[in-house]
C-alpha positions, 0 to 999 in steps of 0.5 A: 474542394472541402474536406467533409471528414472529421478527424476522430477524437482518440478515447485517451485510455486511462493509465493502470496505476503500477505499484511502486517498490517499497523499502523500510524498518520499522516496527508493526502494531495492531489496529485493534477493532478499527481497521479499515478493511478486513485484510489491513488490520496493522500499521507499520511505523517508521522513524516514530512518525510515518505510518503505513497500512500492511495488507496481510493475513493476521496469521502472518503478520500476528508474530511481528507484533512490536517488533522491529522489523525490515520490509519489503513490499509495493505500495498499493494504488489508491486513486480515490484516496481511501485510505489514511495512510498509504498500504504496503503490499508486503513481499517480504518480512524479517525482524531486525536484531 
């Protein structure tokens, strides 16, 4: 006898990116008019070279202006790669004395 049953294709479910936790000091600076979204408008440099975006209101973030600070945070996913740089979600920001 023939087996007239097709075994059925599982739809793979596509994984939900989980942020990844995110350590670092470094010091904050201001985009100024070129921010790429309306709640990422500052950049955190670590070691002089690496550059993440903050996403933060600017009433938060405008204190720590040029100021070394240590942060604490996640790093948001971004699968279509829209951003230049990776964005911090931040939990936690204390400046470094």
């Amino acid at each position: 006898s023939r087996n007239i049953y097709k075994k059925q294709q599982e739809a793979e479910v596509p994984k939900k990116e989980e942020p990844s936790p995110f350590f670092a000091i470094g010091q904050i600076e201001d985009l100024g008019r070129f921010f790429p979204a309306q709640d990422i408008r500052y950049k955190l440099t670590v070691d002089d070279k690496t550059v993440y975006y903050l996403r933060g209101t600017k009433e938060a973030l405008d204190r720590f202006i040029h100021k070394q600070i240590k942060l604490e945070g996640s790093v948001q996913p971004d699968p279509d790669k829209f951003y230049k740089y990776p964005v911090i979600i931040i939990n936690k920001i204390d400046t470094v004395l």
